[in-house]
FIPASE-537999 format. One record per residue (C-alpha): x, y, z. Coordinates in Angstrom, 2 decimals. Example, Ala and Ser with C-alpha at 12.3 -4.5 7.8 and 13.67 -1.06 7.14 Angstrom:
! FIPASE-537999
MINU        u        v        w
MINU    12.30    -4.50     7.80
MINU    13.67    -1.06     7.14
***
This chain:
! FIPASE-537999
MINU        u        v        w
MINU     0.00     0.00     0.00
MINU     1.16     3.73    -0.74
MINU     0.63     6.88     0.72
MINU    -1.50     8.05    -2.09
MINU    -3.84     5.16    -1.54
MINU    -4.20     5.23     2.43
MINU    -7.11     7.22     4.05
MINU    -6.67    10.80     4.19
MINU    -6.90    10.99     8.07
MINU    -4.21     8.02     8.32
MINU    -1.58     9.86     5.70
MINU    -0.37    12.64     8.56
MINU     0.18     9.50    11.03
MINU     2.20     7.82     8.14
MINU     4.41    10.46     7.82
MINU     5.24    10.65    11.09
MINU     5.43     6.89    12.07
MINU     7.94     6.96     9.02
MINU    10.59     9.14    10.55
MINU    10.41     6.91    13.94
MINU    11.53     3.39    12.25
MINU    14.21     1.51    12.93
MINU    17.38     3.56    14.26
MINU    19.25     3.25    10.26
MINU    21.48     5.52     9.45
MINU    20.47     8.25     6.88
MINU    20.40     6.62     2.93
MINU    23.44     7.59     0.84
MINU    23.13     8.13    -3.14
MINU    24.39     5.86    -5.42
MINU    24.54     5.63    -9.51
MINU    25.69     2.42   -11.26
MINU    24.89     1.03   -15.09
MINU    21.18     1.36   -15.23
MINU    20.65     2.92   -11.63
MINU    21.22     6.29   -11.19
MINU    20.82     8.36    -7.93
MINU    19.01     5.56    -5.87
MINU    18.51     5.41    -2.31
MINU    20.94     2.92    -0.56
MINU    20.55     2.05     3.22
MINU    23.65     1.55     5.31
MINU    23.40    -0.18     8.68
MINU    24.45     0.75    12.10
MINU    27.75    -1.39    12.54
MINU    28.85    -4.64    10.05
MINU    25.61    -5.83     7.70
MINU    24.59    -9.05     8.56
MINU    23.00    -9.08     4.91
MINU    22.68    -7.83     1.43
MINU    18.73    -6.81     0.04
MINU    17.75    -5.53    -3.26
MINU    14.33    -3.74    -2.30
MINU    11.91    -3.20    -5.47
MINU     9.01    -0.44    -5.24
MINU     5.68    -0.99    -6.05
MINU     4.32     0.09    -9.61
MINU     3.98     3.59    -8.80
MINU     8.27     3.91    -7.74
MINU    10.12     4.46    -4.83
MINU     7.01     5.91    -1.90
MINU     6.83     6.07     1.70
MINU     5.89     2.84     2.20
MINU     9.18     1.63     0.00
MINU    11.10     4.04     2.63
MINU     9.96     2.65     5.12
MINU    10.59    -1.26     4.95
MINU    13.88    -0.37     3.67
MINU    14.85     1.67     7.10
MINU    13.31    -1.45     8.77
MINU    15.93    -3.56     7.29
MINU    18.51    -1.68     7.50
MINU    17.88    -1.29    11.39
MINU    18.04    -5.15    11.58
MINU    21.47    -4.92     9.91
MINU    20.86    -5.21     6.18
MINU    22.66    -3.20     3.61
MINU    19.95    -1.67     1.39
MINU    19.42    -0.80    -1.99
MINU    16.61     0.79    -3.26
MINU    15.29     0.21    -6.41
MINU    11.97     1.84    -8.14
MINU    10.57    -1.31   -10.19
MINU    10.09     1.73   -13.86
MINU    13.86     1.43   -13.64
MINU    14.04    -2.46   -14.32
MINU    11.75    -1.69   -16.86
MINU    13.05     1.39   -18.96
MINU    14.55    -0.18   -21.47
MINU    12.11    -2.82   -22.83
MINU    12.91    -1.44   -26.28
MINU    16.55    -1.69   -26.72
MINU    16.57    -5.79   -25.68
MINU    14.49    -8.81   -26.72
MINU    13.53    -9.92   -22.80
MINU    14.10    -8.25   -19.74
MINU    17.39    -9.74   -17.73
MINU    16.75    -8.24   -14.06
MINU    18.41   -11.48   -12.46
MINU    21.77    -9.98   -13.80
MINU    20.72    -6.67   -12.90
MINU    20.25    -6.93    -9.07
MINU    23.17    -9.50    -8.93
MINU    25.35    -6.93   -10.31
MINU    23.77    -4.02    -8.63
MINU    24.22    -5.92    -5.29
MINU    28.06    -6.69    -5.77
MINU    28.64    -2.63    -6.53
MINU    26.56    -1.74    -3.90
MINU    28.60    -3.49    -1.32
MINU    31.79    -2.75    -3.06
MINU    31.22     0.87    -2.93
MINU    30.43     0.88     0.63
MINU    33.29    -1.28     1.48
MINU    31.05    -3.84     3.56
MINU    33.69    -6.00     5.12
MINU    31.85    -9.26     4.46
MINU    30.24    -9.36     0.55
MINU    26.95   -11.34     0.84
MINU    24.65   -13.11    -1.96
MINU    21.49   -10.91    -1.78
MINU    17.85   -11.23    -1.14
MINU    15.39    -9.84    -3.70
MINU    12.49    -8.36    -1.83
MINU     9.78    -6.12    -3.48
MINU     6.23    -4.22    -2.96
MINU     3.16    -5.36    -4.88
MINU     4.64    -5.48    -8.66
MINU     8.06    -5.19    -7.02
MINU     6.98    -8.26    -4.91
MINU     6.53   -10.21    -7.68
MINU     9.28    -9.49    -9.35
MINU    11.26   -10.44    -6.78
MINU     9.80   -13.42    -6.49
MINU    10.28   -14.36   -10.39
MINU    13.88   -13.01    -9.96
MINU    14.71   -15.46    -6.97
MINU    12.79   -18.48    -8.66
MINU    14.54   -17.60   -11.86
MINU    17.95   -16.80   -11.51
MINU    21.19   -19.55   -11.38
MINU    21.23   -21.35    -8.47
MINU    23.05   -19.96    -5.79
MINU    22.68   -16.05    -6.90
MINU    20.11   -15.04    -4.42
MINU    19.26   -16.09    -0.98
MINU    15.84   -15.58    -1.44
MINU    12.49   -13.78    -1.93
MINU    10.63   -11.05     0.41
MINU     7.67    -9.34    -0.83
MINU     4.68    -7.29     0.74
MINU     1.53    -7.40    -1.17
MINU     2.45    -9.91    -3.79
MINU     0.33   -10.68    -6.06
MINU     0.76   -13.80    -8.70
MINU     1.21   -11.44   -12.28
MINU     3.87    -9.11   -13.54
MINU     3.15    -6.36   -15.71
MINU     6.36    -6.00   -17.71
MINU     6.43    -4.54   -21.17
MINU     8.82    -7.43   -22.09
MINU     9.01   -11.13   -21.26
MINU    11.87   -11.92   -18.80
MINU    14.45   -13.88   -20.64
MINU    14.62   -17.74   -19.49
MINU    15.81   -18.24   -16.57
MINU    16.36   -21.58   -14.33
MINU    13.13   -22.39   -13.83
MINU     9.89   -21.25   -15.26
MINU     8.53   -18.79   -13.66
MINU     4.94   -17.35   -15.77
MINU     2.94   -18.19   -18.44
MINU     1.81   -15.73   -20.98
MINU    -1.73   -14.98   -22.07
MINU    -3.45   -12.83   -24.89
MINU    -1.48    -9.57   -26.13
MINU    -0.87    -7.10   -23.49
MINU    -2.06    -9.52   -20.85
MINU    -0.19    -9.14   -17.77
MINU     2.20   -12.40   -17.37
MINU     0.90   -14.48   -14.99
MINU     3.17   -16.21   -12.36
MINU     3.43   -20.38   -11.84
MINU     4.17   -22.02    -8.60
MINU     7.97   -23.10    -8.47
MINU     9.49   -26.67    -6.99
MINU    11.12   -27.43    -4.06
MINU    14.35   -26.50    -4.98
MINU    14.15   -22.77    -5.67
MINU    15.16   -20.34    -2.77
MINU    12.80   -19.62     0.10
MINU    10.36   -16.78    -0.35
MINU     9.17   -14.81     2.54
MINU     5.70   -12.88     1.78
MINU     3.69   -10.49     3.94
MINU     0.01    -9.47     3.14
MINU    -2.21    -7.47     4.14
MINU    -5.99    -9.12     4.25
MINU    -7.99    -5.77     3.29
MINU    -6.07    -5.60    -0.06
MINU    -8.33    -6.88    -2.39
MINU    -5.15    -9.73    -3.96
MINU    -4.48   -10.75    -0.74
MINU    -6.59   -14.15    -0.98
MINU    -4.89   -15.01    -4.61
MINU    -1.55   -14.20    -3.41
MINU    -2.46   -16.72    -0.46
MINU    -3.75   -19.00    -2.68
MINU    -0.69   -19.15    -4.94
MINU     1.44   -19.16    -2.03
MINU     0.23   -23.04    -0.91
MINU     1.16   -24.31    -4.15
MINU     5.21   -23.25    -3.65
MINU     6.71   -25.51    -1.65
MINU     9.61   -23.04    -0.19
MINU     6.65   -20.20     0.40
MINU     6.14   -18.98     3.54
MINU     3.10   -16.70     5.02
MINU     4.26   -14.33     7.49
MINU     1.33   -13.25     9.76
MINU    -0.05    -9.94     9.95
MINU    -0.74    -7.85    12.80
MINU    -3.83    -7.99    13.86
MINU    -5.18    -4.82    14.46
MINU    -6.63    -1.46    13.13
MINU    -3.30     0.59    12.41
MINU    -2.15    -2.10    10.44
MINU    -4.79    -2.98     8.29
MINU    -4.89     0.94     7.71
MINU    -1.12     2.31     7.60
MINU     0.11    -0.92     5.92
MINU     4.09    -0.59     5.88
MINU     4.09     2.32     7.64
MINU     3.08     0.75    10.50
MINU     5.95    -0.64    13.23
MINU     4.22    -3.49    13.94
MINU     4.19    -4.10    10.04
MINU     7.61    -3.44     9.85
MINU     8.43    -5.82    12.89
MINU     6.94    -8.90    10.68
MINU     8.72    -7.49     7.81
MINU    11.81    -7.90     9.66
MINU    11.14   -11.61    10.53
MINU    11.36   -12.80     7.31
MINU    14.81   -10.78     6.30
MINU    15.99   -12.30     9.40
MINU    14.54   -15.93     8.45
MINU    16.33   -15.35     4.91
MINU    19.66   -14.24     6.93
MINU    19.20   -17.41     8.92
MINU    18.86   -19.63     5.72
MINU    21.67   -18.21     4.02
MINU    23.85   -19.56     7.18
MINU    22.57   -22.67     7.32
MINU    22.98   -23.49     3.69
MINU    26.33   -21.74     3.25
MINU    28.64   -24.07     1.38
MINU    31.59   -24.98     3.67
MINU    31.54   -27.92     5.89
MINU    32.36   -26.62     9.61
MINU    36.06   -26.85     9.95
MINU    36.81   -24.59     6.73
MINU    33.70   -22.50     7.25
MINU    34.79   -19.13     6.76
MINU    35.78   -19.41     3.76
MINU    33.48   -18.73     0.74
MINU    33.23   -22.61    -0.67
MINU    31.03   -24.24    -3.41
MINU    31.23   -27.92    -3.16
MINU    29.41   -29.87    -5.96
MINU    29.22   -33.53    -5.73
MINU    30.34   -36.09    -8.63
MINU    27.26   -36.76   -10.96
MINU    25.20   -40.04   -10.29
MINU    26.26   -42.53   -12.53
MINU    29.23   -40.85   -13.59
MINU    32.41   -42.60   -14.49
MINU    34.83   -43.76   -11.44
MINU    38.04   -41.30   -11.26
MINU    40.60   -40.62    -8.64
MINU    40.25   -37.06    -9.15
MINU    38.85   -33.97    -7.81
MINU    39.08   -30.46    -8.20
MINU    39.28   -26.89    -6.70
MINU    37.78   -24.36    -9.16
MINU    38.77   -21.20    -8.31
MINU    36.39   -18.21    -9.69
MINU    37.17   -14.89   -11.15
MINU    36.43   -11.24    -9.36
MINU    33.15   -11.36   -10.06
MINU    32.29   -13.98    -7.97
MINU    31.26   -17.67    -8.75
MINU    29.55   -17.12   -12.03
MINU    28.01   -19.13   -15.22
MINU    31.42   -20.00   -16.59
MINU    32.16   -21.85   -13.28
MINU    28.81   -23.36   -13.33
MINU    29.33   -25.03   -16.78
MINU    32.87   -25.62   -15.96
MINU    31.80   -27.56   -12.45
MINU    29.24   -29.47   -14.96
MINU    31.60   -31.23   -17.30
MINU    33.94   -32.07   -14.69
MINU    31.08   -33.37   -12.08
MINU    30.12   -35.21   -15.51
MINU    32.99   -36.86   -15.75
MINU    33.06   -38.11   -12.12
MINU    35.38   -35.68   -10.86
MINU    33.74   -33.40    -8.00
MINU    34.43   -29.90    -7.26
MINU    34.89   -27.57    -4.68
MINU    34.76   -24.26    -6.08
MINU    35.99   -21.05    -4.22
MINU    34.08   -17.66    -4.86
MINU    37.04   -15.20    -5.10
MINU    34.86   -12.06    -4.76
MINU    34.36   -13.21    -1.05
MINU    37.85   -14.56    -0.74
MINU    39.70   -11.57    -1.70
MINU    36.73    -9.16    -0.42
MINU    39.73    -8.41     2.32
MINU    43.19    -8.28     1.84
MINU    45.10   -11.44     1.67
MINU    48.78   -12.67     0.96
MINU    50.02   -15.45    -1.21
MINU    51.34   -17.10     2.17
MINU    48.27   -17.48     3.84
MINU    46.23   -17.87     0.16
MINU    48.19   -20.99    -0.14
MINU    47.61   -22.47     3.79
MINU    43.62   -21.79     2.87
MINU    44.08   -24.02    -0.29
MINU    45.98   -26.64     1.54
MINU    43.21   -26.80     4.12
MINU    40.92   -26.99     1.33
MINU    42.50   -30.05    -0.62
MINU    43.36   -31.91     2.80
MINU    39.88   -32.14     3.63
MINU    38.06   -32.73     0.32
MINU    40.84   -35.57    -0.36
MINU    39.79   -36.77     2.74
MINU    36.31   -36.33     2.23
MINU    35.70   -37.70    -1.96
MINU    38.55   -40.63    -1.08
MINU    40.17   -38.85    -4.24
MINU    43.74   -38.69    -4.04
MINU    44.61   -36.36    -7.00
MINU    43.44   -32.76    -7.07
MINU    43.05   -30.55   -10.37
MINU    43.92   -26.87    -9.47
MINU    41.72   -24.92   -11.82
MINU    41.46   -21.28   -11.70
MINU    39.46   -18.12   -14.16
MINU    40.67   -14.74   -14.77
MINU    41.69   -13.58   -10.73
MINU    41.10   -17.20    -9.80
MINU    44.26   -18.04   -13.01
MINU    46.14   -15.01   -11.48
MINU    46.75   -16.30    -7.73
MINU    46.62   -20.01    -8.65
MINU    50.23   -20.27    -9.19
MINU    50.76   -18.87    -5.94
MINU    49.16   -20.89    -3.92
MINU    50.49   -23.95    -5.61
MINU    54.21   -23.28    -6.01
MINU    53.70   -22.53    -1.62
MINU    51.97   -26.03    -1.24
MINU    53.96   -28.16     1.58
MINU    55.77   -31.19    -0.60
MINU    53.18   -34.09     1.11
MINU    50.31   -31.28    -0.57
MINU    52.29   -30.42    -3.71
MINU    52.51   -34.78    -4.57
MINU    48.46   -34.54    -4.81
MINU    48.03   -32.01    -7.84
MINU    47.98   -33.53   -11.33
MINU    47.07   -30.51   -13.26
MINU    47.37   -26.84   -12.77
MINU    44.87   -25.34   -15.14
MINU    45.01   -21.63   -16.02
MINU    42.16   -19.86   -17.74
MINU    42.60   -16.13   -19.03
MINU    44.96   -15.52   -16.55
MINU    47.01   -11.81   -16.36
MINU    50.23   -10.58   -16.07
MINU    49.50    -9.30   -12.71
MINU    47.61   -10.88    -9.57
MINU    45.76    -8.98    -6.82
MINU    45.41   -10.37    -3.45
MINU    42.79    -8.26    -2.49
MINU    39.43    -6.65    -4.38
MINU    39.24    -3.52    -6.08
MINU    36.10    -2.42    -7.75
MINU    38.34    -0.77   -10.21
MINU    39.95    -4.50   -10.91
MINU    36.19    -4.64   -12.69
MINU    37.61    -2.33   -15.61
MINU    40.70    -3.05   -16.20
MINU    43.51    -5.48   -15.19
MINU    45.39    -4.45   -11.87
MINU    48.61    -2.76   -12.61
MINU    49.90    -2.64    -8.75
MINU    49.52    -6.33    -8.28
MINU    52.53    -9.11    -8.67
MINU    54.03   -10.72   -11.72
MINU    52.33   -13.98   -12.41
MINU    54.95   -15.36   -14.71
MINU    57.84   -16.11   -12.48
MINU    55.42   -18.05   -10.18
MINU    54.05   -19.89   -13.16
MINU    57.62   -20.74   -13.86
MINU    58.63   -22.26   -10.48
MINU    56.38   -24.88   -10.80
MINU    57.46   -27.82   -12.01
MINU    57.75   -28.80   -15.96
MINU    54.13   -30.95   -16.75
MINU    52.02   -29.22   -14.62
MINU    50.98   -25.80   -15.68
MINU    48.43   -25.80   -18.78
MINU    47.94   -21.62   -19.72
MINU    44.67   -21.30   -21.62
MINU    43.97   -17.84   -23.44
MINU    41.43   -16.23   -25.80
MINU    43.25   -15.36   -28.97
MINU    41.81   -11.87   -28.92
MINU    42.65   -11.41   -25.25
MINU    45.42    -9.04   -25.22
MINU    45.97    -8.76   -21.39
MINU    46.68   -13.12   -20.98
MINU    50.40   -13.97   -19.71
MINU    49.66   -17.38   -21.24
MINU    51.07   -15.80   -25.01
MINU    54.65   -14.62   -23.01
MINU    54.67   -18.87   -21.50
MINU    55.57   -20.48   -24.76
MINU    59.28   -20.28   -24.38
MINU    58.86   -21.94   -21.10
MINU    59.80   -25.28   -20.98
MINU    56.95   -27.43   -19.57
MINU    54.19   -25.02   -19.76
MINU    51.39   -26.01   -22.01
MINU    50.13   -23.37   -24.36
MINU    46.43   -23.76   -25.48
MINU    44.73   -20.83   -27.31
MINU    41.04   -20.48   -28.23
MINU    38.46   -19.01   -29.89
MINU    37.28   -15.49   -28.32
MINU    38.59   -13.00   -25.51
MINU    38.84   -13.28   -21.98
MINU    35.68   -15.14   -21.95
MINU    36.42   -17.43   -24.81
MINU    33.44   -15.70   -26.22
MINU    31.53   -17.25   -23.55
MINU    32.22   -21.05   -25.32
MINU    32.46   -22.90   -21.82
MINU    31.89   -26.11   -23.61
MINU    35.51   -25.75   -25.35
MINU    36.99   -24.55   -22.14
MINU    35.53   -27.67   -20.20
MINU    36.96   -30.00   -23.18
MINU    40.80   -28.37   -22.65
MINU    40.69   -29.33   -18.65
MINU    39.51   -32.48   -19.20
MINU    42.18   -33.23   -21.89
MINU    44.67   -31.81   -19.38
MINU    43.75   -34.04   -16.60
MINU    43.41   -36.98   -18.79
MINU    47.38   -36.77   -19.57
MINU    48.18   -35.37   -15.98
MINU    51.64   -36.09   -14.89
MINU    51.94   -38.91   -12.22
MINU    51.64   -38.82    -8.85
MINU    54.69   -39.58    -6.52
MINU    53.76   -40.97    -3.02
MINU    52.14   -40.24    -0.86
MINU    49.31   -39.68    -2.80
MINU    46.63   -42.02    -0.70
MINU    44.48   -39.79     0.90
MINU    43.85   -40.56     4.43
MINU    41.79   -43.16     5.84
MINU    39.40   -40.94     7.61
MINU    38.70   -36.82     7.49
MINU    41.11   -34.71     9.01
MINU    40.39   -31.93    10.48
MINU    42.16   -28.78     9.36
MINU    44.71   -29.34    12.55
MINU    45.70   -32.48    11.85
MINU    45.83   -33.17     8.78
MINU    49.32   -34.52     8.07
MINU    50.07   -32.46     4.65
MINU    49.57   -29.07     6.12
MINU    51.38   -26.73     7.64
MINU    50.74   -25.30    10.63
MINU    49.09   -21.89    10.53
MINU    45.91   -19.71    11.39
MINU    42.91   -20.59     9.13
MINU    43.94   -17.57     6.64
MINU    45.87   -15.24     9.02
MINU    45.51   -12.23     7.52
MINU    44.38    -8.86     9.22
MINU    40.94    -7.96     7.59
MINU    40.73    -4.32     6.05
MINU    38.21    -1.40     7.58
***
């Protein structure tokens, strides 16, 4: 509900129960891409989350205003986003993308305020921004959102374009100019939080369409008077609001990817396909600054394919605070210690994309010798001439010029193991400057830094560099039962990443 539709008499109250939510600092302005000058909500102290909050039909209101103070008074970090925006420009595209939209505008948004902890966000949304939201969280990759939160959903989207396709399918389209109208989504899409009020005249539909998702949940209303009337101006409103951010919050903890004794670190562990062929192998997939993306997702699929798992490591989080190539390459020790342990593989593949390429090699020429017996392959792709060991939004446009050579580290490991993979139109790649190295495979393709997004080619190269993978030399058994971190005999002793986080 907006301002312009509440009761006259109730619009003064509104105004003034709006300036006493939540104790939220004061929104700052921010412009990225598509989003110019929005409203973005900073906590009071560290965020304990990440929401992209989309208005109701009419833009950014009051009520908008208000849940997003709410939130950010129960620690999130805030952007505000008027739905018309999303929207704008239907012309210029074929179908609207606004998964990649929020996922990017999240990233910034936290970049830019230098949060000291980068979080996957939750969409949450107002009437046509509630439904959005939902669509976005049903529809996007696995793994990019936490989940939905909406107020005063209701089951269609008035677009002027079709959303492109996304995981799963999210509406069904019906005469011209029809709004689309939403379907129910499985058990495995994210959770969605939703919060109606029972005057609005949707309210039954939305609760209607809300039994048939399994991962929807009903958040009760206040019962009484002010609420019905002021709607999300309302504290109590706002209270119940906050119980489903916090039940998303909660979620994202539970289901965060790292088993307990390497769980700070930002981990993506994807089990060997059922049925898949037998292999000895597993890997550590190592992702670029953006953050584990769709190149690692295809990337995880051939190899999981094959019957070699993967543990991937999101490098946006990683490297969200400054680390060193010391403690970088205790993190990835831990890492293949306990997954050997884990998969009863004995070999590891050491794969790593764009900033993921860049720090690979120095990680793995630091590996203790017991560690350094396990790796068969160290796979390269679109690394550069320089590695950072800490993010930079301005890494984003252009390669980091302050970083540290990555050739000399490529060239202290030992002849076999290195494969460098480049685009051919990728001028920035040290893989070109490797041929004269002895034992350094050279393998160009098609395309730029992103192999002109071919991931299928790029999965083919690894798994013709494992298949020829140099041997082992003992001990490469991995142990009997799962070490923990401590004890693991391969490691060395050292804090779990032992570096000094940056304000």
């Amino acid at each position: 509900m907006t301002c312009t539709r509440l009761l006259a008499w109730a619009c003064s109250a509104a105004l003034a129960l709006a300036g006493a939510v939540a104790h939220a600092a004061e929104p700052v302005r921010f412009s990225h891409g598509l989003f110019e000058n929005i409203p973005v909500y900073p906590p009071q102290g560290d965020a304990t989350g990440a929401v992209m909050l989309i208005s109701d039909a009419e833009g950014w209101d009051a009520a908008a205003d208000a849940l997003a103070r709410a939130l950010a008074g129960a620690g999130a970090l805030v952007a505000g986003v008027d739905v018309r925006t999303l929207y704008r420009d239907a012309r210029a595209v074929d179908c609207l993308y606004p998964y990649g939209d929020l996922d990017n505008l999240a990233r910034n948004v936290q970049a830019y305020l230098q949060a000291r902890t980068v979080y996957a966000p939750i969409v949450a949304g107002l009437g046509e921004g509630g439904a959005l939201a939902y669509a976005v969280s049903a529809g996007a990759p696995a793994g990019t959102f936490v989940g939905a939160l909406s107020y005063g959903f209701r089951p269609r989207l008035n677009a002027p374009l079709l959303l492109c396709e996304g995981r799963d399918e999210v509406y069904t389209t019906g005469a011209r100019r029809e709004p689309m109208r939403l379907l129910p989504v499985g058990a495995d899409a994210p959770p969605w939080y939703d919060l109606q009020n029972p005057t609005e005249p949707d309210a039954s539909a939305a609760r209607a369409f809300l039994a048939h998702v399994p991962q929807g949940h009903a958040l009760a209303y206040p019962d009484d008077a002010e609420a019905r009337h002021l709607g999300p101006l309302a504290p109590a409103v706002q209270a119940r609001w906050v119980e489903g951010y916090r039940a998303l919050a909660a979620h994202a903890q539970r289901t965060a990817g790292a088993p307990a004794a390497l769980a700070e670190l930002p981990l993506v562990p994807v089990e060997a396909k059922a049925g898949a062929p037998a292999s000895d192998l597993f890997a550590v997939l190592v992702s670029g600054d953006g953050g584990w993306a769709k190149i690692d997702e295809v990337l995880a699929e051939h190899l999981t394919a094959a019957g070699v798992p993967v543990v991937g490591v999101d490098a946006l989080r990683y490297f969200w605070r400054e680390r060193t190539p010391e403690g970088w390459a205790r993190d990835l020790e831990r890492i293949v210690a306990f997954y050997r342990a884990q998969w009863h593989k004995p070999r590891v593949v050491l794969i790593g994309f764009s900033q993921g390429a860049d720090v690979m090699p120095f990680a793995a020429s630091r590996l203790s010798p017991g560690a350094r017996a396990a790796v068969a392959r160290v796979v390269l792709l679109s690394p550069g001439q320089r590695a950072a060991f800490e993010f930079h939004v301005a890494n984003w446009l252009s390669s980091p010029n302050d970083g540290v050579p990555v050739a000399p580290e490529i060239q202290r490991l030992p002849a076999g193991l290195v494969v460098c993979v480049y685009g051919e139109d990728d001028d920035g790649s040290v893989c070109p400057g490797m041929k004269a190295t002895p034992g350094v495979e050279v393998r160009a393709l098609p395309g730029d830094h992103h192999f002109d997004d071919d991931y299928d080619a790029v999965g083919r190269v690894i798994r013709d560099a494992y298949a020829v993978s140099i041997p082992v030399a003992a001990p490469a058994s991995a142990p009997a039962t799962t070490p923990t971190p401590a004890s693991a005999e391969a490691l060395t002793p050292a804090p779990a990443s032992g570096e000094t986080a940056t304000p």
